[in-house]
N, C-alpha and C positions, 0 to 999 in steps of 0.2 A: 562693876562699880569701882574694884579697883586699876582700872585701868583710866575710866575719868580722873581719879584721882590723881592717878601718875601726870595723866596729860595737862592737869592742872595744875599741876607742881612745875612745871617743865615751863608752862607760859607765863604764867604771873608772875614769878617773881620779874620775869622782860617786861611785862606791862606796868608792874609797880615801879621801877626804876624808871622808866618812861615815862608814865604818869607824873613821875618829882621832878622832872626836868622840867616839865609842861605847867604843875604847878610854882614852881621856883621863877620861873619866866612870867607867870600872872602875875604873884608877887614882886616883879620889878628886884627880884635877885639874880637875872639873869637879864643882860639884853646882846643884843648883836655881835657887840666890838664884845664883850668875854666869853660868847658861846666861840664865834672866829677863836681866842686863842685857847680856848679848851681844846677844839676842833683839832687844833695845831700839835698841841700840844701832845695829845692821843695819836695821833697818826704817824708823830714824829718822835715820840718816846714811848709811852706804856703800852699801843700793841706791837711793835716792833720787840720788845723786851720782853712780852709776853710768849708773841711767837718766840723769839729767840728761845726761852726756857722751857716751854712745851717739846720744842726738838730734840733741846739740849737734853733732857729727862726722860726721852722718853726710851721704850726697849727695840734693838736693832730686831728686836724676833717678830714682831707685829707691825712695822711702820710703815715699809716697805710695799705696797701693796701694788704690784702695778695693776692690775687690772682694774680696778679700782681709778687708780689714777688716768688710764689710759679709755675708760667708759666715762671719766668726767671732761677730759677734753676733746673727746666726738664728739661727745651731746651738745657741747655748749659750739663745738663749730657748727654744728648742725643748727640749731636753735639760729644765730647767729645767722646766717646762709637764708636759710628760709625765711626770719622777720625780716631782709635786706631786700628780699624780693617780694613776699607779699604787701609790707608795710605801703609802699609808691602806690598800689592800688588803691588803699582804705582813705590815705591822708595826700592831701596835694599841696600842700606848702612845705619845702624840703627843711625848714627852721624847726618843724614838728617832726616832719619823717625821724631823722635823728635819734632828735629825743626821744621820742617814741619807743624806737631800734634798742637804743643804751638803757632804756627802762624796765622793755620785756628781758632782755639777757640778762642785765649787769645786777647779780644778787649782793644783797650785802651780807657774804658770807662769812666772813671774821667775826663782825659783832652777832651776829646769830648763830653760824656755826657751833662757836668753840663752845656757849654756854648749853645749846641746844644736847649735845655732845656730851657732857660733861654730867647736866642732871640726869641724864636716861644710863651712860654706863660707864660714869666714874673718870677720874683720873686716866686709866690707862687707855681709853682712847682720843686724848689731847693729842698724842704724837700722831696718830694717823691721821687727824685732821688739819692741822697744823702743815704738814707734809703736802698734805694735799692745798691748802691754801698756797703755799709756795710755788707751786707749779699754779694756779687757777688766776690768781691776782694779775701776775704779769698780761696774761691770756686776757683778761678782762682788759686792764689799763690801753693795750694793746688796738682790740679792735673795737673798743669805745670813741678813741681817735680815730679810726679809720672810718665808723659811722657817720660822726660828724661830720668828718672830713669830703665824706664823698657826695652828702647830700647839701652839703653847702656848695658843691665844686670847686673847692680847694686843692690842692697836690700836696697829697698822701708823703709825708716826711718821713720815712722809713727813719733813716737816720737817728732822728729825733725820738722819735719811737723807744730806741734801740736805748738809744742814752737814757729817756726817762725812767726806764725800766729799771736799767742797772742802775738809776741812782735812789729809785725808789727805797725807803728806808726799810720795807716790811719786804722788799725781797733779798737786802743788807743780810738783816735780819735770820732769815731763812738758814740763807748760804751759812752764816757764822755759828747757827745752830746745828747744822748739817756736821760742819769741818767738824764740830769738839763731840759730834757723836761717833761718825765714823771713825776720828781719830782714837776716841775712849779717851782724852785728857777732860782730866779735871779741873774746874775753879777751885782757890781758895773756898774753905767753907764760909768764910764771912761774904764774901763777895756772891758765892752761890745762893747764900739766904737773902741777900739784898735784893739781889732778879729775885727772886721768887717772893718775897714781898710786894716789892712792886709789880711782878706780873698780876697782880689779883688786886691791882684798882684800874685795870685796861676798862674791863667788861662793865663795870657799873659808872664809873665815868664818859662812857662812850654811849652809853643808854640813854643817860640823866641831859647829855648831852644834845643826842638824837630829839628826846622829850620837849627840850627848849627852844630846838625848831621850829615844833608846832607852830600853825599860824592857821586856823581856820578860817581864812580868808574864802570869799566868792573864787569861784573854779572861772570867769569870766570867759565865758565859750568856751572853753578848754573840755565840756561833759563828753561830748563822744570820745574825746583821744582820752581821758582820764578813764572811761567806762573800759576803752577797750586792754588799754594796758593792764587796770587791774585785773580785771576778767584771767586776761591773758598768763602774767605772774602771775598770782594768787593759786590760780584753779585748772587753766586749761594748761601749760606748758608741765606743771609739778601732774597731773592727770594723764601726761601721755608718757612721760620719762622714767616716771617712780614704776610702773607698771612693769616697761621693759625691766629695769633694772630687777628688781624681783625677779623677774624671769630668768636672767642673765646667774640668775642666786646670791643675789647680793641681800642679807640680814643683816639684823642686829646694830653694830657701832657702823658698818658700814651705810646702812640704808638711814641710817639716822645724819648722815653727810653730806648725801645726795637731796636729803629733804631737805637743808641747810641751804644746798647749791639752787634747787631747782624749785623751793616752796620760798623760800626770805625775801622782804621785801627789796625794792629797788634800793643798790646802794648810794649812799648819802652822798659821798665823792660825784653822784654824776650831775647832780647840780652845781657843783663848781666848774666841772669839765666845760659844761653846755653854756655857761655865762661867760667861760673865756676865751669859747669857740666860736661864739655867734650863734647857738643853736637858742629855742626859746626855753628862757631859763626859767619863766615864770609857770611852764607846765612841766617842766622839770623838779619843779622843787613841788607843784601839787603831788606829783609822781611819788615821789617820796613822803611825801606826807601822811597822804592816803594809804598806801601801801604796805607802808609801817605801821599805821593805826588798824588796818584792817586784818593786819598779817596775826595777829594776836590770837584769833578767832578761826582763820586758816590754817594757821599752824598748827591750834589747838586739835580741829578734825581730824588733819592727817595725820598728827600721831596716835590720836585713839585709833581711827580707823586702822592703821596697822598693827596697833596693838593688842586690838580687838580680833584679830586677821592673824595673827600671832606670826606678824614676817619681822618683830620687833620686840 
């Protein structure tokens, strides 16, 4: 019983702040053009500042994990690799394949991660995940472009790649958290409680945000590639990975990261990708919808189940 409980605590409060998004958008307090600069606004200032302060704070004795970090970026080449080659068989229009590809990999680990993380064991495992966000993000942004890019047959922009990366603000972010831990310099105390105030309106403004997306629009042909994606996220990819990893002995904050990476719904970002890529943006953005609405329930499982299981 108590471990329902835990897992309950763990999802709802993500479904309640989702849910105010979704009703704040019914009531005509949210539309399009201010969710866009919410959107904006989150991605380019409170999780950037948030990650920044998780790094910044956290302890050099625990952060560090490579193995950890070095089993999250096989799996996810791996995952990657395989839906690139299976997908062309399931779906025949290259504007789906894509998507498709960018929907089963690309979790939305930031916004689920950190809070995921954080109700199960506290503070002190923000920097680990945090850490590992910084290394996973670029890796995602990465070959999301290269998905679309190849099913559209387009030429692959390394270059490009290369630059959006380093400009990207949340791997800014990282790096400048990274430097003032390694270093051990300190902020001003006023300036250090200011990040840290605003680090803790990232997570509920990026929910409330997500929430406001909602559109329970018709799936318009879209149910087989919708059915297989979620399948695929939700259940079957987080059912073949979390297992190894247990096995590999990864517990506790760490196995609570990996649920993050490999159980969270499609990230939000990949619908803007696929609508400026030519990829089809309208089963892009169901991907997300659904995924996010369903992940609540998903998520719920697997952390009982391992907590039930006691690898958690």
């Amino acid at each position: 019983m108590s471990n329902i409980v835990l897992s309950l605590n763990v999802v709802l409060p993500l479904f309640l702040m989702i849910a105010l998004g979704f009703f704040l958008r019914l009531k005509r307090l949210l539309d399009d053009y201010s969710l866009t600069i919410l959107n904006n606004i989150c991605f380019k200032v409170f999780l950037p500042v948030m990650l920044f302060f998780n790094i910044y704070s956290a302890s050099l004795d625990g952060i560090l994990n490579t193995d950890l970090i070095l089993f999250a970026v096989v799996s996810v080449f791996i995952i990657f690799s395989v839906l690139c080659f299976v997908i062309p068989f399931i779906e025949k229009d290259n504007r789906k394949r894509g998507v498709m590809v960018q929907g089963l990999f690309r979790s939305n680990f930031i916004i689920f991660g950190i809070p995921i993380s954080s109700s199960l064991y506290g503070e002190e495992s923000l920097g680990i995940i945090s850490l590992l966000i910084a290394v996973i993000v670029p890796i995602f942004n990465a070959l999301a472009v290269i998905s679309l890019e190849m099913f559209r047959k387009g030429r692959i922009d390394f270059k490009k790649i290369i630059l959006s990366i380093i400009k990207n603000p949340l791997i800014i972010a990282s790096a400048l958290g990274l430097f003032f831990l390694f270093t051990g310099i300190k902020l001003p105390f006023f300036f250090e409680k200011t990040i840290g105030d605003l680090s803790k309106v990232a997570t509920p403004l990026i929910l409330v945000t997500l929430g406001g997306y909602f559109t329970f629009s018709t799936v318009n042909g879209h149910f087989k590639q919708l059915f297989i994606t979620i399948i695929g996220k939700l259940l079957l990819i987080p059912a073949i990975f979390i297992p190894i990893a247990i096995f590999l002995g990864f517990k506790n904050a760490e196995l609570a990261c990996l649920i993050a990476l490999f159980a969270a719904p499609t990230a939000v970002t990949s619908f803007t990708m696929a609508k400026q890529m030519n990829g089809d943006a309208e089963l892009s953005g169901h991907i997300v919808v659904f995924t996010s609405a369903l992940s609540i329930i998903s998520l719920f499982f697997w952390i009982f189940i391992l907590k039930q299981m006691g690898f958690m």
